[in-house]
C-alpha positions as CSV (number, residue, x, y, z in Angstrom):
1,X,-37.4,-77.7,216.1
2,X,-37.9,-81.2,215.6
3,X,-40.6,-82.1,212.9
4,X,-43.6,-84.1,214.3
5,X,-45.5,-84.1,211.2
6,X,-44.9,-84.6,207.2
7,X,-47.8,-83.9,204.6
8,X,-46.5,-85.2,201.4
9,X,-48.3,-83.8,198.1
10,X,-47.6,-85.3,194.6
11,X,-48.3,-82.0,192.5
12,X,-47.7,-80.5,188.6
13,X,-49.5,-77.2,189.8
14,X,-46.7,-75.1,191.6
15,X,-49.6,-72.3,191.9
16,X,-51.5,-74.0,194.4
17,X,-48.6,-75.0,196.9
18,X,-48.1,-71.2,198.9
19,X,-52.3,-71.2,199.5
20,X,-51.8,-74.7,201.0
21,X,-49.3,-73.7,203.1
22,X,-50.1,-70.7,204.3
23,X,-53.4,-72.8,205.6
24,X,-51.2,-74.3,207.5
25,X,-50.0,-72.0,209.8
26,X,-51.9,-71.9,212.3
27,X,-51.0,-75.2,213.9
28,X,-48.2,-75.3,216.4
29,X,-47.4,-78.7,215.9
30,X,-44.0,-78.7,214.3
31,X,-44.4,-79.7,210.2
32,X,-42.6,-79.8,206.7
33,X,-44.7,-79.9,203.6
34,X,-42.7,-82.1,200.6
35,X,-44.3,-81.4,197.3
36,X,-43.3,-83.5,194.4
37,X,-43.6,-83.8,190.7
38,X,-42.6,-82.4,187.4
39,X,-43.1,-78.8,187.5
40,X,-40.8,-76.6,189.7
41,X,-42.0,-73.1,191.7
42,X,-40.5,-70.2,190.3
43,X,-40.7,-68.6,193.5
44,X,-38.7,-69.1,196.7
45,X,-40.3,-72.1,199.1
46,X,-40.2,-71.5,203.3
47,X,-38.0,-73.3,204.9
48,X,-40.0,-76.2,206.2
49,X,-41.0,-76.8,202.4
50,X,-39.7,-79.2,199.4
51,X,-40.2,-80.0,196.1
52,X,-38.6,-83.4,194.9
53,X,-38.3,-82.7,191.1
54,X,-39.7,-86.3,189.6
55,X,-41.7,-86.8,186.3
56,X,-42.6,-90.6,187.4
57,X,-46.3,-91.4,187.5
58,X,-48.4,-89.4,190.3
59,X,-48.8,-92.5,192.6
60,X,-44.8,-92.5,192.6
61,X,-44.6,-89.5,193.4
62,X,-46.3,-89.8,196.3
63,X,-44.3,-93.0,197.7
64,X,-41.1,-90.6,197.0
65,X,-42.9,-87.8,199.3
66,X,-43.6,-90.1,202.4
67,X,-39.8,-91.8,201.7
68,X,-38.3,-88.6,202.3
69,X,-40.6,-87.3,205.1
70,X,-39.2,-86.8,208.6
71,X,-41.8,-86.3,211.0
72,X,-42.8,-89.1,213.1
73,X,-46.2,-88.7,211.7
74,X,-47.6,-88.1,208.2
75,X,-50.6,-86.9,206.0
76,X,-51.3,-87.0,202.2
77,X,-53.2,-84.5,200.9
78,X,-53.5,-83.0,197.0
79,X,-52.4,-79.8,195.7
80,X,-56.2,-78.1,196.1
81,X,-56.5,-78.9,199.6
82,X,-56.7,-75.9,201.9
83,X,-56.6,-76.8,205.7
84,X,-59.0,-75.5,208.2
85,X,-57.4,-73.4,211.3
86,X,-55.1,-75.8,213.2
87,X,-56.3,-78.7,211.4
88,X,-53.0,-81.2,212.1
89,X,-52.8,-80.3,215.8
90,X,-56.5,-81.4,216.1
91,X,-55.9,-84.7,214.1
92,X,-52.1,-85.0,216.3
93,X,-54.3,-84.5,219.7
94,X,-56.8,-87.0,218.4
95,X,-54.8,-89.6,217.3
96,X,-52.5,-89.4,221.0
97,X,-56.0,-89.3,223.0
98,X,-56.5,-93.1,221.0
99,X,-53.6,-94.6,223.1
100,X,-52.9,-96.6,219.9
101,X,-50.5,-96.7,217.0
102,X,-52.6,-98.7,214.9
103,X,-55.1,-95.7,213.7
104,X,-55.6,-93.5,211.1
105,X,-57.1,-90.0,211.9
106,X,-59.2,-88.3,209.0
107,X,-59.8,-85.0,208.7
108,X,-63.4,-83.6,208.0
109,X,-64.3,-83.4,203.9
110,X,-65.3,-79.9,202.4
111,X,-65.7,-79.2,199.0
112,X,-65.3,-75.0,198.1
113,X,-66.1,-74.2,201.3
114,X,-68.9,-76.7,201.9
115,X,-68.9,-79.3,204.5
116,X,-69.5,-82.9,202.9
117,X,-71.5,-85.9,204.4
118,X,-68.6,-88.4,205.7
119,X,-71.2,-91.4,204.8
120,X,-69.7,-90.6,201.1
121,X,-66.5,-91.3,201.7
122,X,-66.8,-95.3,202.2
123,X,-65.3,-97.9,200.4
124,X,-68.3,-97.8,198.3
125,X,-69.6,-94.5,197.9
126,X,-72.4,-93.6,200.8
127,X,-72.9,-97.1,201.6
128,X,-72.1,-96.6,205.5
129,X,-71.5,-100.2,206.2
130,X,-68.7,-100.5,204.2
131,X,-65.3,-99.2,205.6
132,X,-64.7,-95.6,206.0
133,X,-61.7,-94.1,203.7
134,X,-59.8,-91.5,205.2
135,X,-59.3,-87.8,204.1
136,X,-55.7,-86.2,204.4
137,X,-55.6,-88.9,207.1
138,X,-53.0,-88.9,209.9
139,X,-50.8,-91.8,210.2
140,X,-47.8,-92.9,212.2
141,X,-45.1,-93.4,209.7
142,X,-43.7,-96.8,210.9
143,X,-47.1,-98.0,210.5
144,X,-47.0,-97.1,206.9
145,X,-43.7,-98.5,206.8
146,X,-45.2,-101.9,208.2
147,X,-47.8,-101.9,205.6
148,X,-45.8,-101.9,202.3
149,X,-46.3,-98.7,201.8
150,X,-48.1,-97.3,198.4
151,X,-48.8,-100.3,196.1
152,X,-46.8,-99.7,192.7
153,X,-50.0,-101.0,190.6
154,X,-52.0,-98.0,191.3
155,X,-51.0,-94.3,188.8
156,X,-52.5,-92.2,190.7
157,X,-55.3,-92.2,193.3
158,X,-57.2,-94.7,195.0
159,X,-53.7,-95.9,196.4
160,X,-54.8,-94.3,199.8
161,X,-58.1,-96.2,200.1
162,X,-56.1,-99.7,199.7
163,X,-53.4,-98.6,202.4
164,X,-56.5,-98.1,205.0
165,X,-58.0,-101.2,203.8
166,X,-54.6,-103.1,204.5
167,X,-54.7,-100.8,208.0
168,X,-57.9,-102.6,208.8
169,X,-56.8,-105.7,207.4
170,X,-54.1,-106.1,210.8
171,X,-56.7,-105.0,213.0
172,X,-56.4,-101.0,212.7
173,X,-59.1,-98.6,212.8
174,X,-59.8,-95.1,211.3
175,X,-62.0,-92.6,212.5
176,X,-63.1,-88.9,210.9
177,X,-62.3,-86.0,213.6
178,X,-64.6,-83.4,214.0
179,X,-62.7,-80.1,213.5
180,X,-60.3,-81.0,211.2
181,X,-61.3,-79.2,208.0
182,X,-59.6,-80.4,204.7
183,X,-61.6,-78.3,201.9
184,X,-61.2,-79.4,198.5
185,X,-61.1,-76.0,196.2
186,X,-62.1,-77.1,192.7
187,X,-61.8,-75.6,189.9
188,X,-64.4,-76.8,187.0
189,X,-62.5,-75.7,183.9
190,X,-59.3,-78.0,184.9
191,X,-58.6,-81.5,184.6
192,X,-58.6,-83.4,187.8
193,X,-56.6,-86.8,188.4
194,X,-59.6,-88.2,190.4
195,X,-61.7,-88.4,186.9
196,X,-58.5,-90.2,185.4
197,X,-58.2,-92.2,188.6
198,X,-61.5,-93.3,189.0
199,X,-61.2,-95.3,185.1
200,X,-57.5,-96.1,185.8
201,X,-57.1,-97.5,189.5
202,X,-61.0,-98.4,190.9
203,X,-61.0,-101.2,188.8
204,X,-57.5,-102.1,190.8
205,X,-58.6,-101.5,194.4
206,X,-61.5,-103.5,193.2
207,X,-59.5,-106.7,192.3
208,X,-57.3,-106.1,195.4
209,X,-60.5,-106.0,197.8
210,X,-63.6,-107.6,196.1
211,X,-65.6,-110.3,195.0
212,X,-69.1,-111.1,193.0
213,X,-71.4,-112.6,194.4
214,X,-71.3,-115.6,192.2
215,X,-67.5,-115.4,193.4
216,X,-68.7,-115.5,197.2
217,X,-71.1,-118.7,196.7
218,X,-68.1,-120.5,195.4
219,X,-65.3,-119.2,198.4
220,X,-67.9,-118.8,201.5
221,X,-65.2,-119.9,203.8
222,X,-63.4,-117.3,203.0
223,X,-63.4,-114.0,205.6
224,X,-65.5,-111.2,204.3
225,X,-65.5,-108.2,206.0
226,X,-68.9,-106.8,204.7
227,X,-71.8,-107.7,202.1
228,X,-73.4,-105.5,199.8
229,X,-76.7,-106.5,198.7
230,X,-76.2,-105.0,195.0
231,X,-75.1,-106.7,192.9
232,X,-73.1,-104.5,190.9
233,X,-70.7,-104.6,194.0
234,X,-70.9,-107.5,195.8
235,X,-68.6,-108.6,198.7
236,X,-65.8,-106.8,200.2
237,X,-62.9,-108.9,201.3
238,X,-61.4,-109.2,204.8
239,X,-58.0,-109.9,203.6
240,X,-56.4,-108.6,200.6
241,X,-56.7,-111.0,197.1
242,X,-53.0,-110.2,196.4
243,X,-49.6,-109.3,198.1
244,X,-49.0,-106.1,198.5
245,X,-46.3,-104.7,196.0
246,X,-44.4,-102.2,197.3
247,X,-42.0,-100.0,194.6
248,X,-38.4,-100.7,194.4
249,X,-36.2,-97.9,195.4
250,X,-33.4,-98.3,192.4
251,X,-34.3,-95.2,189.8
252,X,-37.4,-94.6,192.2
253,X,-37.6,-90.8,190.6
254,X,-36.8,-91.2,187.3
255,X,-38.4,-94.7,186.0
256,X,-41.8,-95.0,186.6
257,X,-42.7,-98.9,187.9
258,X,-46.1,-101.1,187.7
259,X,-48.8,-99.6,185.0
260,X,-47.3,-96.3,183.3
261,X,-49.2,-93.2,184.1
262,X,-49.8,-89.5,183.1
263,X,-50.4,-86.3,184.6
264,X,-53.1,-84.1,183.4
């Protein structure tokens, strides 16, 4: 059976990757799961699963998962994400029923077991006029493919929030889809690349995206696709600062390119 949909997981935890996919099988829409990263299973992986042994930085990783998909559609998601029942053929029946290519689906945000208020996950976080950022969001792949794919200056997170942006940027929309459950399960007593990410690559999606306000006053003429009344954020950019760069793919598992990163 022909795979219509490729969820692509850059992952050192090998013990999460069975609960994941067994979360998954209750859809009926054809799918492959590719996890990659450093640290191989020790136990046998289904048929429609990969791992793509690669010790390059988690953001890498990542670009080598959606690379090697095959599905004609594709989510990211992280290693602690369990799927509510039927979760992708909800986002693939969504995303058809838009009549558009140009769309990213979301799934709904949980957090151990607990639905979460979408008006969090915003550019800037639970301000709901900024642009929504999508949660083991549904893309076409040739739109991806369009975009640039993953930008090599990010290590490890926040990668996804610029690729919407950039979706936006062309005239794309995103939309959350009721039904689609993506819960979080997190552990408190491990390190989590988020907390890493967040002091690593916000201050990179922020470059890409942003301006002061004393930086507005001086470029008003330039497109601004919304305005924060704080201050401490300031104006969000209709049109990226800089180009997009995309990673090269000579040595693409092996070396890693752009800012060096870690997993925790």
């Amino acid at each position: 059976m022909t795979t219509k949909i490729s969820i692509y997981i850059p992952t050192n935890r090998p013990q999460y990757w069975m609960r994941l996919y067994r979360s998954l099988l209750t859809n009926v829409t054809p799918f492959e799961v590719i996890f990659v990263g450093p640290v191989s299973s020790k136990f046998a992986l289904p048929e429609n699963v990969r791992h793509i042994n690669s010790s390059v930085k988690p953001a890498q990783c990542a670009e080598i998962g959606f690379r090697a998909s095959e599905g004609e559609f594709c989510v990211f998601a992280l290693d602690d994400i369990v799927f509510g029942e039927r979760a992708l053929d909800i986002l693939y029946t969504r995303f058809l029923q838009m009549g558009r290519d140009d769309i990213v689906i979301s799934c709904e945000p949980w957090l151990n077991g607990e639905m979460l208020d979408t008006r969090r996950y915003r550019f800037w976080d639970r301000d709901i006029n900024s642009p929504m950022t999508p949660i083991c969001g549904l893309y076409k792949k040739s739109v991806m493919e369009s975009l640039g794919g993953i930008d090599k200056n990010f290590i490890c997170s926040f990668w996804d929030i610029d690729l919407a942006m950039r979706l936006f940027e062309t005239g794309g929309t995103g939309q959350f889809c009721p039904g689609a459950v993506a819960n979080e399960i997190v552990d408190d007593n491990e390190n989590r690349l988020c907390s890493y990410g967040y002091k690593v690559d916000r201050p990179t999606l922020d470059s890409l995206w942003t301006l002061t306000q004393k930086e507005y006053k001086r470029q008003r003429d330039l497109p601004i696709t919304y305005i924060n009344a704080k201050k401490v954020n300031g104006v969000i950019r209709k049109n990226r600062i800089k180009p997009v760069e995309s990673f090269s793919s000579e040595n693409i598992c092996k070396v890693s390119q752009g800012p060096k990163g870690k997993w925790l």
